[in-house]
N, C-alpha and C positions, 0 to 999 in steps of 0.2 A: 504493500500500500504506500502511496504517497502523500505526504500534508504537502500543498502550495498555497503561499500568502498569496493572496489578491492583490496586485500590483498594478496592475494593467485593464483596462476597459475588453478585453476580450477574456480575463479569470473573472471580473465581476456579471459578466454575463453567464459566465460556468455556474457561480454563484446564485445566481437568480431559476439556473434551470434545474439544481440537483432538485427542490421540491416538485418540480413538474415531470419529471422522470420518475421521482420515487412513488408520487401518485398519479401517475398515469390512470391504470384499472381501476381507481377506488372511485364511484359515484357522488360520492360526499365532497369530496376537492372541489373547491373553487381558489384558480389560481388569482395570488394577489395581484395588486397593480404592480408594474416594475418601478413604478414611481416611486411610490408609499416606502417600497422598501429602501432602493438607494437613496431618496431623500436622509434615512437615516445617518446614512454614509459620506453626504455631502454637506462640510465645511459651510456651503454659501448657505444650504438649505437647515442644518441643522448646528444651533449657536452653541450647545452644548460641547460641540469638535471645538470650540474656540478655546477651552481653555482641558477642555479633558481630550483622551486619546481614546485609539479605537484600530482593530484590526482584524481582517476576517480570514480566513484559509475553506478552502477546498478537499475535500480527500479525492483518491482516484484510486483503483484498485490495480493490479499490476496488467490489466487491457487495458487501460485507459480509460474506464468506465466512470463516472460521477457516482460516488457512493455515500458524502456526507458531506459535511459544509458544519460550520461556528461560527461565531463575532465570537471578540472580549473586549470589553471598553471598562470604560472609570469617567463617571458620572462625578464632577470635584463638587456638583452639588449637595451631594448623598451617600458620599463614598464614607465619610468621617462620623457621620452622624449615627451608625450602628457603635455597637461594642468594639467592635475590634472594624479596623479600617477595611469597605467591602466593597467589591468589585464585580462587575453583571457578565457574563456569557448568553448570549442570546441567538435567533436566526437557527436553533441546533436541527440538521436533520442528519437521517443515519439510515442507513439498512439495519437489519436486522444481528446485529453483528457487536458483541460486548469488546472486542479488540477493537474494530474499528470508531465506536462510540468511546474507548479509554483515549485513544489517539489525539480525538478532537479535545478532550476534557483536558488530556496530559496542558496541551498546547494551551489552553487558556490561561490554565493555572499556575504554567509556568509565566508566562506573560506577565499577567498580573503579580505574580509574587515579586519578582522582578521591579518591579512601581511601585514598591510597599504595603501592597494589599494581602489583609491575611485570610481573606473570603472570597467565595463568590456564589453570589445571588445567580436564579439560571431557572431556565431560559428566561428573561426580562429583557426590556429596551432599552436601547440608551435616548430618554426622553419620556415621555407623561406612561402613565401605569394604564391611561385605557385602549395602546398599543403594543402588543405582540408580547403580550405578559402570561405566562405560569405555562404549564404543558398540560392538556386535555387529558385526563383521566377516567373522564366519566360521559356520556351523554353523547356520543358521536355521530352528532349529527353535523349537516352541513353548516361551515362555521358564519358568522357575520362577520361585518366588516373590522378587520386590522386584528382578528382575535386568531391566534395560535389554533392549527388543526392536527392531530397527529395521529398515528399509530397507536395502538394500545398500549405495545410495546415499549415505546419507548420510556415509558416510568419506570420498567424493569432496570434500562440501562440508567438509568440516573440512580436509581436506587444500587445498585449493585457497585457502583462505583465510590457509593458512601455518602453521595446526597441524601440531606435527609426536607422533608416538611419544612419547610416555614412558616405557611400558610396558605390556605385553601381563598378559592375566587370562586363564587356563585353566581350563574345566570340565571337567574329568574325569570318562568314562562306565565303569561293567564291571556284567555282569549280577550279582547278588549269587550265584549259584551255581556261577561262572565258575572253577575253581581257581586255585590260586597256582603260581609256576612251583615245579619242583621244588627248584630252590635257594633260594628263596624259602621252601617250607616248613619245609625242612629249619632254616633259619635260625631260626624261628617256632618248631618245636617244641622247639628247644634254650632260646629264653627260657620256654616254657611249663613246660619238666619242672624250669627253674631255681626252687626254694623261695623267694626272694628278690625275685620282679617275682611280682604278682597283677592281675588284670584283670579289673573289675563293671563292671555298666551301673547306669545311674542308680537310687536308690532316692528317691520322692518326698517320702517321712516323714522324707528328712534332706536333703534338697535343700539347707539351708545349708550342710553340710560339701563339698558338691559344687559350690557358686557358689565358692566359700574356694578348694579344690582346681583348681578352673578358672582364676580368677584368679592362681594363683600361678605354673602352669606358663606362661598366655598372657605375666605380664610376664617371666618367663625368656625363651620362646621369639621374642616376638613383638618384644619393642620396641628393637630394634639393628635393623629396618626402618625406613629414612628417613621422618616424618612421624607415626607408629605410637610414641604417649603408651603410659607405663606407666597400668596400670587400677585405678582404686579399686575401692576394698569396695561404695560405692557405687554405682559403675558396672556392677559385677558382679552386683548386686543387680537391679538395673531391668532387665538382659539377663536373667537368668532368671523377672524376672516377667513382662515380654514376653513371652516361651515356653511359660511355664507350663501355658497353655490349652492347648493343641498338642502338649505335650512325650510325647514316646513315651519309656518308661523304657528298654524293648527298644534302642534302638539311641544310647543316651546312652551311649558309653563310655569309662570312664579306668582307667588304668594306674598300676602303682603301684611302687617298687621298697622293699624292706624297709619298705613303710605309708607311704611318703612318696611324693607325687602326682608324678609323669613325664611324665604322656600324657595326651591323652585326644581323641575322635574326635565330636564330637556331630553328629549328623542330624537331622534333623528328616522327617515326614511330607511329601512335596510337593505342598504346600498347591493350588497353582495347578492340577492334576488336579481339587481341589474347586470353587476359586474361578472355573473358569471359566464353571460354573453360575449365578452369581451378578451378573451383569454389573455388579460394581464397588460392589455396594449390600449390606452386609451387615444393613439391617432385619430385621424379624420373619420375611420371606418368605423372604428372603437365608440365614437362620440357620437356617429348616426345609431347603432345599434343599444347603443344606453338612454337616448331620446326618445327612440322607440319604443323601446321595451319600457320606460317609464309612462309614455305615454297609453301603452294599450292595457297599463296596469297591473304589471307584472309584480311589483314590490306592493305584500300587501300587509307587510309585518313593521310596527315599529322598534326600533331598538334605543332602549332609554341608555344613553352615555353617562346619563350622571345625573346622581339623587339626592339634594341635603338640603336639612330641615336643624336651621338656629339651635343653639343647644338648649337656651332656655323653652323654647317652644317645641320640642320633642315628646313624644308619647300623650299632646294633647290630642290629636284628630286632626290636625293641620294637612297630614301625608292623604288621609285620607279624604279632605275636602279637595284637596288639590287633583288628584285622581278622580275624583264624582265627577268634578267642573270640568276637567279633560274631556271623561267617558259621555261626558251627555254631550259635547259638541259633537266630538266624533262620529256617535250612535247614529245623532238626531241630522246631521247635515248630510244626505245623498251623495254627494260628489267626494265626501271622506270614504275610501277605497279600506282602510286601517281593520285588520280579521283579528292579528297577532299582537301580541307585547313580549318583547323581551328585555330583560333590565338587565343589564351588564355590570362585572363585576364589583360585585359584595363582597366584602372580607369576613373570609368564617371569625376572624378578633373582632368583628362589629357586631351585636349579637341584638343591637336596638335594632341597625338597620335590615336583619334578616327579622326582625319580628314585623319591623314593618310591611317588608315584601311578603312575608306569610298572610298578617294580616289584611291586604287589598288582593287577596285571595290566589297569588304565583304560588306556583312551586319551580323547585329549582329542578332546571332544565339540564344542565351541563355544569361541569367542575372544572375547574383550572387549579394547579396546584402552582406555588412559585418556591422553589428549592434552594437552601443552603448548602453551599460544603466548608467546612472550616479547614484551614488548611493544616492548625495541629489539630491533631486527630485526638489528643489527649483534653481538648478544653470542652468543659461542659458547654452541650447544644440548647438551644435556649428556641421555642417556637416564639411568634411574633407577638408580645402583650396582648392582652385582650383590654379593647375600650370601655370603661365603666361607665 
């Protein structure tokens, strides 16, 4: 077998197609965009190269065949802020093969030990957690958009090699016409008839008070999660202009309690319904064929991106007046095509926010695990806190 670094514009294309090769046969595959991915890999496109590193290899078997592929990077946002200074492998695919699966691990973790890291987190991205994060364990079905698809197998090889758990990612499914439990609604219609909490979906002609509103509830909600940085203006800015194109106003929705932002539930269209049309290429032909297909209604699922509700305003009814106010546009308006809901990753250490998704009546669809390995083997393993 051979490891080759990715040097060259024709190894990164070897790069992009070891997953297309390895799932050929399997019906479940929807290949990604080639963008999405080397955007990660690109300096201009991804600022986090600005100040961390990054490197990816290829394997080849002794025909020349494509048989696995890695990244390893160092995120200097995130690296420090664990126990012990920790470092991502991500991108992991592999044949079915524990040698050739040690090959790519060997190579990361020498890399990074090298840079002072005594971890690495795996398979993760280098950039936000609701892209190419944990390895499918569970639920194999066809993936949604920018989420890790894999083999069964491959938990075996991570596990075998001495990865352990860090923490589990839940996708949560419920048809969108699915009712709420009765106490559940009752909860719901009490924040609704309250004057004092109000609840819109996005309007695009003000999209900045809404990137403003976003940002303010996610650094409440979000960053007393271990590794989860508070969010700039700026950063909030480029996540809504990334959307932009995409963005359904319909199903963008936040919460409000006396005009001040609470909540809010944003979904997206589930892109990969479209893009699997598209085998990975979104050219001229790529972009008639995702027009299409979007227009004759091909995408009938949505996939919630991201869920949070204030901390003081948690386990009031808030989640689930927000969700009513959603479900009755959708139901009630014709021309909303919306069958599906999926909520994308939940952390098994968030145990409010899986009670929430229980309660607006999901179950969890699909598992993602995201895996440690420590590099002394002798220091107690430690899974991810749970949030109280």
């Amino acid at each position: 077998m051979q490891l080759i670094e990715v040097t060259t514009p024709e190894l990164a294309n070897d790069f992009l197609m070891v997953p297309v090769k390895l799932y050929k046969k399997d019906p479940n595959f929807i290949r990604p965009l080639d963008k999405d991915v080397e955007n990660v890999f690109d300096p201009k496109k991804n600022k986090l190269l600005r100040d961390g590193k990054a490197i990816r290899w290829i394997l080849r078997d002794s025909k020349g065949n494509l048989i696995g592929r890695i990244a390893a990077f160092i995120n200097k946002l995130t690296a420090n802020t664990y126990e012990q200074p920790t470092g991502g492998m991500g991108f992991f695919d592999c044949i079915n093969d524990q040698e050739a699966a040690n090959l790519l691990f060997d190579a990361s973790k020498s890399w990074l030990q090298e840079r002072g890291m005594e971890a690495m987190d795996g398979p993760i991205n280098l950039g936000d957690r609701d892209r190419w994060w944990g390895v499918l364990i569970d639920g194999y079905y066809p993936p949604t958009y920018c989420m890790n698809y894999n083999y069964s197998y491959y938990q075996q090889l991570l596990e075998n090699y001495g990865f352990q758990i860090f923490f589990k990612q839940y996708t949560y499914y419920r048809a969108v016409k699915e009712p709420l439990s009765a106490e559940y609604h009752e909860k719901a219609d009490r924040i609704l008839r309250d004057p004092n909490f109000s609840f819109r979906h996005m309007d695009k002609k003000h999209i900045e008070k809404y990137t403003e509103d976003f940002r303010i509830v996610y650094n409440k909600a979000w960053t007393k999660h271990e590794g989860v940085k508070g969010m700039s203006e700026a950063q909030a800015k480029l996540i809504m202009k990334t959307l932009n194109p995409i963005i359904d106003e319909r199903i963008m929705w936040f919460a409000y309690h006396q005009d001040e932002p609470i909540g809010f539930f944003l979904a997206i269209p589930e892109l990969n319904q479209l893009f699997k049309y598209v085998n990975g290429k979104m050219d001229l032909w790529g972009k008639l064929k995702f027009v299409f297909n979007r227009w004759r209604g091909a995408c009938t699922t949505m996939y919630g991106i991201v869920f949070g509700i204030t901390p003081e305003f948690q386990g009031k009814g808030v989640e689930a007046a927000m969700i009513t106010a959603e479900g009755k546009l959708v139901i009630d308006d014709p021309s909303i095509k919306y069958t599906d809901l999926q909520m994308n990753w939940i952390g098994d250490f968030n145990p409010k926010m899986m009670k929430v998704a229980e309660q607006i009546g999901s179950r969890i669809y699909k598992t993602h695990a995201t895996y440690r390995f420590l590099f002394d083997r002798n220091k107690e393993f430690k899974r991810m806190p749970i949030i109280r």
